[in-house]
N, C-alpha and C positions, 0 to 999 in steps of 0.2 A: 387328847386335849382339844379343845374345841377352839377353831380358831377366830379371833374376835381383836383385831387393829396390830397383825402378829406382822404384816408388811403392809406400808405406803405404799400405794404406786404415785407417781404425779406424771400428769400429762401438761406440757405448755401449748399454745396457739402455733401452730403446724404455720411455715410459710405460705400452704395458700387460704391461710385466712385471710378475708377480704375485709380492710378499713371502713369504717362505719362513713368515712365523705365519698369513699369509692363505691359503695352499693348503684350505684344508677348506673355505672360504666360497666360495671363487671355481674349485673343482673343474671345474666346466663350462666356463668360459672359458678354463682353462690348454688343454683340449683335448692332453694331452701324454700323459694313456695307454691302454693298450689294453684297459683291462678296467672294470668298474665291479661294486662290490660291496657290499653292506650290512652294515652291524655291526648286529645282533640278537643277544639272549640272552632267556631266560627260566625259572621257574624249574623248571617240567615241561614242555622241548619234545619234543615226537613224532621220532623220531628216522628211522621208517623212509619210504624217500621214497615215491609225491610230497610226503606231508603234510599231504594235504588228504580223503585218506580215512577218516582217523579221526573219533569224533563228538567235538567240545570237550567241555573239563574243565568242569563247573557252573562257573561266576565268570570264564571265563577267556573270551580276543577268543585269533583269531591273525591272523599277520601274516603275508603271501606277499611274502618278500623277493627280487627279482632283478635282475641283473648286465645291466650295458649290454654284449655281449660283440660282438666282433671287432675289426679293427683299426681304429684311429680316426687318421687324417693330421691334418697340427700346420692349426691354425686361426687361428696367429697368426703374419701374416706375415711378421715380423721376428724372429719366436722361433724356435729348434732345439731341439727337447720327445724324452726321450727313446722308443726304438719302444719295444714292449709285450714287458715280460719274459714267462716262465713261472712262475706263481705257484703254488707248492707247498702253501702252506698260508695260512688267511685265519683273523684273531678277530676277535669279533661283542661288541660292547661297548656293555650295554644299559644305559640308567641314570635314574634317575626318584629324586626326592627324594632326594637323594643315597648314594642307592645304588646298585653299577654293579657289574652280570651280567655274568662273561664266558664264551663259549663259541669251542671251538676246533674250525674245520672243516676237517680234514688230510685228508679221506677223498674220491676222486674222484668218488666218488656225489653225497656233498656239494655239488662244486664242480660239477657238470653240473647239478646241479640250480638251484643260483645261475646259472650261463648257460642255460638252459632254462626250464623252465617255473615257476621259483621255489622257493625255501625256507622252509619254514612254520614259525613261532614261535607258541610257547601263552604268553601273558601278563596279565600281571593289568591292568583298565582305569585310563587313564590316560595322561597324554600321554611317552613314553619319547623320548632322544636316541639315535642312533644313533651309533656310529663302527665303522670297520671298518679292520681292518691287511691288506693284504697281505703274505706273507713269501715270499721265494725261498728255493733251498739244501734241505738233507735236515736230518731230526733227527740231532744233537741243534745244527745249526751254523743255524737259521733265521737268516734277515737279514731284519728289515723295508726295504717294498721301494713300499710306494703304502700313502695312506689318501684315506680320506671318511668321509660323515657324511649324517645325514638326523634327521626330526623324525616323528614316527608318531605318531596319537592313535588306541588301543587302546579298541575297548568289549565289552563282553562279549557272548558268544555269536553275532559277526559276526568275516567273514572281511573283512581289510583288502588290497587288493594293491597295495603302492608301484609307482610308477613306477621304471622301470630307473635305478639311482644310479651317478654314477661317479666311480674314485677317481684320487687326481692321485699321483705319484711322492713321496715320504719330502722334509720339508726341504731346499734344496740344503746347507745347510751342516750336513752329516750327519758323519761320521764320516774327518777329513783323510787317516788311513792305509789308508782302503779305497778306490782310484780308482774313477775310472769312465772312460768310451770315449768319446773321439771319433774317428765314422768320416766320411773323405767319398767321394764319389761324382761324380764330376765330369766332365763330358760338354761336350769342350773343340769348340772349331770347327776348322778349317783352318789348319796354322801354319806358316810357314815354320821353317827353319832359325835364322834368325836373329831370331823372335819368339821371346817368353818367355812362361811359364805359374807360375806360385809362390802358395801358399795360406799365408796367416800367419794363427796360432791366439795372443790373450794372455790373459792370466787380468787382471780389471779390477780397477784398481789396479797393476797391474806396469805396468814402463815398459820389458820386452827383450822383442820377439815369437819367437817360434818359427816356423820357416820350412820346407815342405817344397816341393820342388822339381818342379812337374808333371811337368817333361820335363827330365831328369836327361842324357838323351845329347845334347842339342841337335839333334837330327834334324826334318825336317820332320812333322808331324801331318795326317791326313787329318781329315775334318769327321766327326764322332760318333764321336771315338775316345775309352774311359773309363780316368780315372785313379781308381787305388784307393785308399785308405791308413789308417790308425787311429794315436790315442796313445792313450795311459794317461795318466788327468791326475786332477789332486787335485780334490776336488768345488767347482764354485763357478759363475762367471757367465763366457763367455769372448766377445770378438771372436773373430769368422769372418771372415777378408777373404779371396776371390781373385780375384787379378789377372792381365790380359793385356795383353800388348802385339802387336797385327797389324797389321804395314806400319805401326810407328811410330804409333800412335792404342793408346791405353789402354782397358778394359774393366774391368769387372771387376763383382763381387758380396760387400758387409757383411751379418752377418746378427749374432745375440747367441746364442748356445749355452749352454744350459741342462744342465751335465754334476753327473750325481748316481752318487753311490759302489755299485759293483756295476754299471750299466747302459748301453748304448750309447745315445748320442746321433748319429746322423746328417745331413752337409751333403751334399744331392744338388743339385749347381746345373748347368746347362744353357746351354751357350752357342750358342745355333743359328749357321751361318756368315753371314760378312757383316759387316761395319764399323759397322754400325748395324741399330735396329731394338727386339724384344722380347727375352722371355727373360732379359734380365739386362746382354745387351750394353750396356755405357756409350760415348755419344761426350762429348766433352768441349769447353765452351767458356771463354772468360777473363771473368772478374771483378776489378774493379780499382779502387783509388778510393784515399782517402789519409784523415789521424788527425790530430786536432789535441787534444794532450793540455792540460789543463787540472790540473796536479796541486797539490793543496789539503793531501795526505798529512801531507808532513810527514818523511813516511822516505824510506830509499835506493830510487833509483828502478833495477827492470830492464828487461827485456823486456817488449815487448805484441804478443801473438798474435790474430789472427782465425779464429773457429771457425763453420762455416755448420751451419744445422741446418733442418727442414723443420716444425718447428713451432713456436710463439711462445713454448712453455715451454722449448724447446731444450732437450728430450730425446732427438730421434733424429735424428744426424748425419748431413749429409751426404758423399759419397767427396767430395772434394778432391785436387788436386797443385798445390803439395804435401800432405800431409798436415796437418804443423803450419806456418801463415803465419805469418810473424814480420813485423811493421812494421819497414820500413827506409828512415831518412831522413823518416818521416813517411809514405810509400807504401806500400801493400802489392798483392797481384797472388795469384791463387787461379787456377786452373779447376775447375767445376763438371760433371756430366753436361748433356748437351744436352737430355735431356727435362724438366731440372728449371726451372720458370715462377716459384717463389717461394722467398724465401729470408729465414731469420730469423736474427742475427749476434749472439753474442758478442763480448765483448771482453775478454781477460783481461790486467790487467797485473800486473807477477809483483815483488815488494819483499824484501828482507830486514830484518829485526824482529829485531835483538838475537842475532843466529848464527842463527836462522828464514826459513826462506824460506815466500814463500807468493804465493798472488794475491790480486789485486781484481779480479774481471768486473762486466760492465755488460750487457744484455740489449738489443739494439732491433731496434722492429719491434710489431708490434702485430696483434690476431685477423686485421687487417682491411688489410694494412701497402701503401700505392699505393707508396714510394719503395722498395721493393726486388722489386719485380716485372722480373725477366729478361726481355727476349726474346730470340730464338733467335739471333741476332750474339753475346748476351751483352753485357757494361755494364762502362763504365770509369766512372763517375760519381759512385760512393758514396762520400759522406763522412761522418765519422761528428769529435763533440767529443766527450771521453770528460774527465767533470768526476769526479776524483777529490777523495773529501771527505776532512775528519779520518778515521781508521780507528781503532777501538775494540775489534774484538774481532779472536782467531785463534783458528782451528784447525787441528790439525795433519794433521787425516785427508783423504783426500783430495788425496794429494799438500802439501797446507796452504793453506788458504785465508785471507782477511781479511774483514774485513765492517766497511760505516759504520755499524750499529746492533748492539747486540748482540740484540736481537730476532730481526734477520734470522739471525743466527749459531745460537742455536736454532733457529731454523725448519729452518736446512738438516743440524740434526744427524743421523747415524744410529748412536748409540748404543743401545744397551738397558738392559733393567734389572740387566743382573748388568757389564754393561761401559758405562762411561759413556763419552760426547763428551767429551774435553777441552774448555773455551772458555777460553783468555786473555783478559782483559780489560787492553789495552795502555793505555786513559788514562782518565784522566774521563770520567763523563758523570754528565748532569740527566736523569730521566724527568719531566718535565713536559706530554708531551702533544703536543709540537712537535716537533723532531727523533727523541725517543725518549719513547711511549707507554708505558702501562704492561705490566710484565714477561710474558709468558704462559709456563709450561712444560706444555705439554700435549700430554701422549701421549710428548713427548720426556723424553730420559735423558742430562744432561749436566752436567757436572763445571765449574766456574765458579773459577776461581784468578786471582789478580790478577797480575799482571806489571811488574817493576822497568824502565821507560823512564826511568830517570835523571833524571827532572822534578818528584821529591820524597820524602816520606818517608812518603807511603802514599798507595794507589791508593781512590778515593772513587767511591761512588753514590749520590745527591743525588736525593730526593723531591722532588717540591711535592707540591699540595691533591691526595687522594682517585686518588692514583695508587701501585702496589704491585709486588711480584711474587709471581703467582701459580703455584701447584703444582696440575695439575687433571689428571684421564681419567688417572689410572696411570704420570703421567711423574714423573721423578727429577730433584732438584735437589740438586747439591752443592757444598759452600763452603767453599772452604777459600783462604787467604793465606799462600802462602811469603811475598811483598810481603803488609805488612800490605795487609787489605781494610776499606772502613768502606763500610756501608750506613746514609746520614744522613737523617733529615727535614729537609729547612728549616721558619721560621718557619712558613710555611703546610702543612705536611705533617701532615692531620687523619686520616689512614687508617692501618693497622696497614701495616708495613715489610712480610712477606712471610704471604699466608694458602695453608694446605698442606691439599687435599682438598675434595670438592663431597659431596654425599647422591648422585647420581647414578652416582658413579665409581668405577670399579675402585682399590686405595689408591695413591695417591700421596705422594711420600717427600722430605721434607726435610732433609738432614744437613750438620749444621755444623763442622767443624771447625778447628786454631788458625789463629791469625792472622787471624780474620772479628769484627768488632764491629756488631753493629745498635744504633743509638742515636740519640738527638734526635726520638724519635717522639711523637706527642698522644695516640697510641691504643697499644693491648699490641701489641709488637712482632711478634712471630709467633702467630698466628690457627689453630690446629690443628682444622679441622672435621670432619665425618662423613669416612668413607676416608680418612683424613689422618693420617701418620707422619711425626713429627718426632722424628728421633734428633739429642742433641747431643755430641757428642763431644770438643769444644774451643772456643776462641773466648769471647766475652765480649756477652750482652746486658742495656747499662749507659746509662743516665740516662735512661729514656724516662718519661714524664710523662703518665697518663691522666685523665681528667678525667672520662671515663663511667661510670656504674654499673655492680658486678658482672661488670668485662667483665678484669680482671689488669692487671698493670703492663706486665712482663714478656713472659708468654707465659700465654696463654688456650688452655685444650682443651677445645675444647667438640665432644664424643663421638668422638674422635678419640683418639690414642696417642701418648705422650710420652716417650723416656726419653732420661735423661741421664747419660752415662757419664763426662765430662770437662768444664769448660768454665766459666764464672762468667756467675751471672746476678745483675747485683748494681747499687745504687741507681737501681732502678725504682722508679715513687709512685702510687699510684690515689689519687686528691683531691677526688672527687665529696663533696659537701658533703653526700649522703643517705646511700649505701649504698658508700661504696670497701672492697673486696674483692679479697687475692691480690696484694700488692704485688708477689712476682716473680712467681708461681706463680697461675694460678685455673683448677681442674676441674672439669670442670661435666657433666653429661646425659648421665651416664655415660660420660666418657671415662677414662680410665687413664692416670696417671704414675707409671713407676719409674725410683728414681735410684738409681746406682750409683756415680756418684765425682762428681766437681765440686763448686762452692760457689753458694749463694744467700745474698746475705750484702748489707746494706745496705738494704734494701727496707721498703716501709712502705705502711700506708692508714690513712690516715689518719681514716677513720670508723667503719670498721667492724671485720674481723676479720680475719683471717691476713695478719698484715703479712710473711712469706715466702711460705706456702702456704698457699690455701684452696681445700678439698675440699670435692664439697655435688653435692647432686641424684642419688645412686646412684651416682657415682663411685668411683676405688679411688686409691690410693697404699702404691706399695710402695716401702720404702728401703732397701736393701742396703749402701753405703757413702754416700761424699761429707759436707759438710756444709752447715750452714743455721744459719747465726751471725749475729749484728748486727743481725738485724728487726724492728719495730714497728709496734702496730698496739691499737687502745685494748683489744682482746679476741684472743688467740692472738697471740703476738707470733713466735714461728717457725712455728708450721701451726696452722690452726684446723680441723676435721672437722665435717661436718656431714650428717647422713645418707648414711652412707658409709660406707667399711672403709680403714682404714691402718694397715697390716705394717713392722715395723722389725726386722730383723735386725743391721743393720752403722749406720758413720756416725755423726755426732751431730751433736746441737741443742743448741745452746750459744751465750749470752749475747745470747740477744734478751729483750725488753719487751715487757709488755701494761701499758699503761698510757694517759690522757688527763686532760683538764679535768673532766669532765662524770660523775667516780664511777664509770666503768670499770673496766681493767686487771684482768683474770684471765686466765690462761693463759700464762703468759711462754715459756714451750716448747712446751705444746699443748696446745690446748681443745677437749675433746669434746662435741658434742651430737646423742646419740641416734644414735648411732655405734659403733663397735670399732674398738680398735686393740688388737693383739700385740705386745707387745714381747719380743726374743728375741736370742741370740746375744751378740755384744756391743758392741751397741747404747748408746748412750748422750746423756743429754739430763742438760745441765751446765750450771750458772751464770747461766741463767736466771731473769729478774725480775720478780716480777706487784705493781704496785702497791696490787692488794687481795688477791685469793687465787688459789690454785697458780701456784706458782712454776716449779714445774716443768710437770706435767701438771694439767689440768683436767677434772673428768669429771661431765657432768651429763648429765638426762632422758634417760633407759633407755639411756645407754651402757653398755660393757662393755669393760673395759679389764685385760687379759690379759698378763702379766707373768712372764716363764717362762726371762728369763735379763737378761742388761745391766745398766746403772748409772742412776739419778737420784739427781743428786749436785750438790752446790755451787749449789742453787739458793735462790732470797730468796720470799718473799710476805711485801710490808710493811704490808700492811692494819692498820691499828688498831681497827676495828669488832667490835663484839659477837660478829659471825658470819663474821671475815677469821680465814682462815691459812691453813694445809697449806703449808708452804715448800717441800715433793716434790711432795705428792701432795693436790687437794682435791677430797672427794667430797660435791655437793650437789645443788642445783633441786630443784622441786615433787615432781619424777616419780623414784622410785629407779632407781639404776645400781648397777652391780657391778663391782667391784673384786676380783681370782681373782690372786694370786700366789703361783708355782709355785719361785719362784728368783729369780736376782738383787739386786740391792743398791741399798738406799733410804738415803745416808749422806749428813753433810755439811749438810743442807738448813737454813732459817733459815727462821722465822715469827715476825713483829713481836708477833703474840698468840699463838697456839694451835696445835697440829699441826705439830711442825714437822718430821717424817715425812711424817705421813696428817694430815689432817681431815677428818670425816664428820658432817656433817649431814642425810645421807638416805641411802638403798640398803644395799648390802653390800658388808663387804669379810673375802675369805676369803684366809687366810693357808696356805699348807700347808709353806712353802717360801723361803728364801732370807733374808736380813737386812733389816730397819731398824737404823738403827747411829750414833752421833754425831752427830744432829741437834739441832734446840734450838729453843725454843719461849721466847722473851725479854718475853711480856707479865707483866706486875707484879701485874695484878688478882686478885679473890678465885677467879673462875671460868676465869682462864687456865691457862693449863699443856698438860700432850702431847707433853714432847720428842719421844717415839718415834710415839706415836698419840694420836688426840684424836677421842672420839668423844660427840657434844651431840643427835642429833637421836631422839627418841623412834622415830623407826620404823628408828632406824639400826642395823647388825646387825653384830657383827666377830667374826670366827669363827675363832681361832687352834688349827690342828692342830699346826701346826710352823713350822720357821724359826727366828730369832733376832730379839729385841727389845734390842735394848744391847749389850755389852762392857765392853772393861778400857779405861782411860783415854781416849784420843781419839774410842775408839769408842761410849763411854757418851751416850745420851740424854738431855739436861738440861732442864728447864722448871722452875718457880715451885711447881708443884702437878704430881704423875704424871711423875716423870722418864721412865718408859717409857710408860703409858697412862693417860689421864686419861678416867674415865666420868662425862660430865655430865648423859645420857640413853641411853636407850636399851638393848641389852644387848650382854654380851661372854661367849663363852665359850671355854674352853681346855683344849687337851685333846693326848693323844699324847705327841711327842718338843719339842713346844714348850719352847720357852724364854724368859725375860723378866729379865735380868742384869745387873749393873755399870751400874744407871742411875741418878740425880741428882735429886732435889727439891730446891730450897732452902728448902720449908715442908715439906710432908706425901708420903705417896705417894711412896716413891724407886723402888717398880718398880711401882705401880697406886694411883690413888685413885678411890675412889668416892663422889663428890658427891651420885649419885643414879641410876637403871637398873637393868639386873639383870649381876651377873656369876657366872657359873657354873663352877666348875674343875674336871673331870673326871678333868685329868692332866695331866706338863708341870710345869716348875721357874719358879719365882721368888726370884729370890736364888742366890746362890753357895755354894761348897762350900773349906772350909779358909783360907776371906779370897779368893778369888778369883773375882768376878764378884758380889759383895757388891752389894745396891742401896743408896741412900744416902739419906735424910731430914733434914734439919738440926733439925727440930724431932718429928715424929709419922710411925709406920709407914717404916721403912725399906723393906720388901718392900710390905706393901698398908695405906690407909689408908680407914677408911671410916666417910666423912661422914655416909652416905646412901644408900637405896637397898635392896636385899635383894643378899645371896653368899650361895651354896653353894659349898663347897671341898673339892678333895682333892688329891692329888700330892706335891709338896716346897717347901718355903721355905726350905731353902736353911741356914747355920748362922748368917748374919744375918734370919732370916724374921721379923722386928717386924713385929706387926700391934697396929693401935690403931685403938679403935670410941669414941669420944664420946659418941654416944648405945646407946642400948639396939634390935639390930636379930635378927632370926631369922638369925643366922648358923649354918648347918649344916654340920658335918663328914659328908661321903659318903662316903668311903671310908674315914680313916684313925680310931684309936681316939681318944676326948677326949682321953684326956691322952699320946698319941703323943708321944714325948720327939722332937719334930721342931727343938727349938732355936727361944726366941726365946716370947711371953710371949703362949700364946692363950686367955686368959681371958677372958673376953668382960668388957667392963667392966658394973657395976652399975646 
């Protein structure tokens, strides 16, 4: 009987198959091409060959680059490496301090000079990387087709000559719509009639092979007679298996084929005549023994197969018949080749999980293994318990596998960074150290989702003491719960939940999404360090509880990248009795948070400052949307800043507290120090509470706070102190700041005393642009007052070009004294298209009083025109009142413009004539 698909063989990817991102490092070991070449550039190379006749350029080294040239046979025994294209053209890509020369050598002179006697590069000194392209095809259609690489330290005025470099064939997973070839070559022995000859080629991961038929007439075969053949196949990793049957005994030859798009790969295998022997002939003996399962699982049980492999990692299979052994009865039964002495066994048993099928293997055998050593009869003896545990994770690739750790389930991902590993996580589990240690993602790239097994209403992972999951060397972790997922501390859980990033590593990336909660932790839940990217996208990190200094509630970045597009990070607490800092949010050593949507909301520290965010040490925060509602903290109760930059375009801050015991509470929306922040767009910080000053924004020592579009509005500062208020905006400390607004609207605000717009007690504040409007300033005293502005400090400066100070009814500025601006030091001056209108005293000063300071009027209205936009006085000065101090004046007052002087001051008119019939009684009193 003629034999035709009578055995499978399969061969997998041998361990030293080289990974398609490792080809450039391991070049020399793939042994798979025929040429070797160097990437060099520079930036005056000599062009005419050899190269080396020319005299160097003053400053410059050169480099004698050349080609390992002829043909090179595969070096790896289990490999099929493809033969050596024609390579048309090569670039040379030189690069040092991050910049990279490239030169293209399309010209045959070129390329004999690279196989010959070398190619000479002029370069400046200094250590240069090399890489080099081969391309096959004609212009304008080049294919790259091989690379390499090399390392050159260049010094000036010496000749350098590399040793010959050689390059390996393009990624195998190149480009799926360009095949590539496989040929074989096959040099059969002596066949009768009724033996059979067949070559089966799979692509790994398929489970149909493709079969080509040696001896297609069934005729008898003479010894050394060659079969020819080729496919065209999509780029990738394949079994090689072929087999023979003579006189009823099987042969045959596995090998792993290496097929890259554009180029022939070749199988030449060799069967010399005879039933046994070398060359590749297999004889075959029996293996037998029997399974005693232990199943712990839990799920529906299938199938269990045994897989023989010849090294203890069991990565390169051995031929079997049959192929795949299936236990039956608890028995199973194999033949092996006769030459093979040792044998290492798989065990896979196969389950279904919820419409999932997958396995569980088991590995035995060991470096060193006495109880599976063959001899030449072969062995009926092997037994093997196969103790299936709880199972906890799946994956799907791979045909689908299971795992009793989800550890191990990472470890055997092979996802990347733009394509992640799925992992289910089918049940519980504790990382405590015992069954399941703490988490590692490293180097890998895998996707974490929890999985509904019908055994409750959300899937949990459960800390103890000083155990985590980490994110390390450039690998991916992602989190997301269609089943809710919770990542919990227990009582003992004193370690942050998951830290993303090492100083050491390429970045590695954390992303969360819905249905994920980190919570119940001692320490800030997620740890973002150096290399370290933590994008959150959804999900919830809520109740975690830190007790350390300076370290966040929440989430900690310390010199790492944060952004958060979706997601709630909300009633986290830093509690440290010294310095608690960053109840959701802490940025630290220069790392960077931007948020774009989600909420922080709940959070608090309880000692110190940014009971949602705190910024500090050169760090940034930018805010585009989302919000940051409900936090506390004795100082900055929604973000505190602190030597640092924070950008607000979108989003708003609203209804947090700065407030405590201990004569705190300033900042109730956001405290600056010695800092900037822009605010832009429309941005908004609302309703916010300081239980001494700014209510809104806080701005002190040499910050600068830039205001160029948005809202501060509806906010409180309830301070009753001498020197409390600004219910928008308070500008103070030793050291002046600056205050530059360009636009936007400062409306709504409330100050227990003073300011209940602006308060300025130091710095500057320059107006060119946008509104103060409806604010109110409710202290009683003789020196209270400032609905719109309040400015008390001698070196304090406010500089009004433009914009608006008041309105008509709701929008009017109201206070006690200075419905719009109260001068209690310091100076003010105004000028341009300004305006100061429709604003409220219920003593003196309805649009300005002056207590004392300089105010200077250049240009710019005060008071209204026809009853509209009228300031208002209850008793002295509807437009300007002045107690004290020295003005100069010019522009309009308006047809309510009452000004009233008590005392006797150098009030000077600058532009307009003395008795300018401007409306309104500017006598100077006596």
């Amino acid at each position: 009987m003629r034999y035709k698909g009578l055995l499978k063989m399969s061969a997998q990817k041998d361990d030293r198959t080289v990974p398609a991102a490792v080809l450039p490092e391991r070049a020399v070991l793939l042994a798979a091409c025929a040429l070797l070449t160097l990437l060099a550039s520079c930036p005056n190379p000599v062009e005419s060959a050899p190269h080396m006749l020319f005299p160097l350029t003053p400053g410059m080294g050169r480099v004698q680059v050349r080609l390992n040239s002829g043909q090179l046979s595969s070096a790896e025994a289990r490999t099929l490496m493809p033969s050596s294209p024609t390579f048309t053209k090569y670039t040379l890509d030189f690069t040092k301090d991050g910049q990279t020369i490239r030169k293209e050598l399309p010209r045959d002179g070129d390329v004999s000079d690279l196989n010959g006697t070398g190619y000479g590069v002029e370069l400046e000194s200094g250590t240069w990387d090399l890489t080099v392209t081969a391309y096959t095809g004609t212009s304008p259609n080049y294919r790259e087709a091989a690379v390499g690489a090399a390392s050159v330290v260049v010094t000036a005025g010496t000749t350098t000559t590399l040793p010959p470099i050689q390059i390996a064939p393009i990624p195998i997973d190149g480009n799926p719509s360009t095949p590539g070839t496989l040929k074989w070559v096959i040099t059969l022995p002596a066949l009768d009639a009724a033996d059979g000859a067949g070559l089966y080629y799979i692509k790994t991961g398929e489970t149909s092979p493709n079969f080509a038929d040696l001896n297609p007439t069934g005729s008898a075969v003479s010894a050394g007679t060659v079969v020819t053949g080729s496919a065209d196949l999509p780029p990738g990793y394949y079994d090689v298996t072929v087999l023979l049957t003579k006189s009823g005994s099987p042969m045959g030859r596995a090998e792993v084929a290496h097929i890259y798009s554009g180029l022939t790969t070749t199988a030449a295998f060799t069967f010399p005549d005879g039933e046994s022997g070398g060359g590749g002939s297999v004889n075959m003996k029996w293996l037998a023994g029997d399974v005693n399962i232990d199943d712990r699982s839990g799920l529906t049980v299938g199938t269990t197969t045994v897989k023989a492999y010849s090294d203890y990692t069991c990565t390169t299979p051995i031929i079997t018949d049959p192929a795949t052994v299936t236990v039956n009865g608890g028995t199973w039964r194999m033949k092996i080749p006769e030459g093979v002495t040792r044998v290492f066994f798989k065990l896979e048993h196969s389950f279904s999980v919820n419409s999932k099928t997958g396995v569980y293997s088991e590995v035995y055998g060991n470096p060193n293994p006495t109880d599976y050593t063959i001899p030449p009869s072969g062995r009926g003896d092997i037994h093997f318990t196969m103790t299936i545990p709880p199972l906890v994770a799946y994956r799907a690739a791979e045909g689908g596998k299971l795992y009793s750790t989800l550890q191990a389930a990472i470890n055997d991902s092979t996802g990347t960074g733009v394509n992640l590993d799925p992992i289910l996580l089918i049940r519980d589990i504790t990382i405590d150290g015992t069954v399941e240690t703490s988490i590692t993602v490293n180097r890998n790239h895998v996707k974490l989702i929890a999985e509904d097994m019908g055994s409750g209403s959300e899937r949990t992972i459960s800390f103890g003491s000083w155990h985590n999951i980490s994110v390390t060397n450039g690998g991916s972790l992602e989190l997301e719960g269609t089943y809710p997922l919770i990542i919990k501390g227990e009582a003992s859980a004193i370690s942050s939940a998951i830290v993303v990033g090492s100083s050491s590593s390429p970045p590695s990336t954390l992303t969360m999404r819905n249905g994920v909660k980190l919570q119940q932790f001692t320490k800030t839940a997620v740890k973002v360090q150096s290399g370290g990217i933590f994008n959150m996208a959804g999900g919830a990190i809520t109740g975690n509880v830190n007790e350390d200094q300076l370290t966040g509630g929440g989430v900690l970045v310390d010199d790492g990248v944060f952004t958060m597009s979706g997601g709630e990070i909300s009633d986290n607490h830093c509690t440290d009795t010294g310095n608690s800092a960053g109840g959701g949010v802490y940025v630290k050593s220069g790392g960077s948070f931007a948020m774009s949507g989600g909420r922080i909301t709940g959070n608090s520290a309880t000692t110190h400052y940014g009971g949602g965010v705190y910024v500090t040490e050169g760090s940034s925060f930018t805010m585009t949307g989302g919000s940051i509602t409900d936090n506390h903290a004795p100082n900055g109760g929604g973000v505190r800043v602190n030597g640092s930059t924070f950008a607000m375009s979108g989003g708003d801050i609203s209804e947090n507290g700065a407030s405590d015991t201990y004569g705190n509470g300033n900042g109730g929306g956001v405290y600056l120090y010695n800092s900037s922040f822009t605010m832009s767009g429309a941005a908004e910080i609302a309703e916010n509470t300081a239980n001494v000053s700014g209510g809104g924004v806080y701005v002190e020592e040499h910050s600068v706070f830039t205001m160029t579009g948005g809202s501060i509005t509806g906010n409180e500062a309830n301070g009753t102190g001498p020197y409390d208020g600004g219910g928008g905006v308070y500008m103070g400390g030793s050291v002046g700041s600056n205050f530059i607004m360009t636009g936007g609207s400062i409306t709504g605000n409330i100050a227990a005393t003073s300011g209940g717009g602006v308060y300025m007690s130091s710095g500057s504040f320059t107006m060119t642009g946008g509104s103060i409007t409806g604010n109110e300033a409710t202290g009683t005293g003789a020196s209270d007052g400032g609905g719109g502005v309040y400015v008390i400090g001698t070196a304090a400066v406010f500089t009004m070009n433009g914009g608006i100070i008041g309105g008509t009814g709701s929008d009017a500025n109201t206070a006690m004294n200075g419905g719009g601006v109260y001068m209690g030091s310091g100076s003010f001056s105004m000028a341009g298209g300004s305006a100061i209108t429709g604003n409220t005293a219920a003593t003196s000063g309805g649009g300005v009083y002056m207590g004392s300071g300089i105010f200077t009027m250049y240009g710019g209205t005060i008071g209204g025109t026809g009853g509209t936009g009228d300031n208002v006085a209850s008793n002295n000065g509807a437009s300007l009142y002045q107690a004290g101090g020295t003005a100069q004046y010019g522009g309009s007052f308006g047809n309510n413009g009452i000004i009233a002087y008590p005392i006797t001051q150098p009030f000077t008119n600058h532009e307009l004539p003395y008795d300018d019939p401007v409306g309104g009684d500017k006598d100077p009193a006596p």
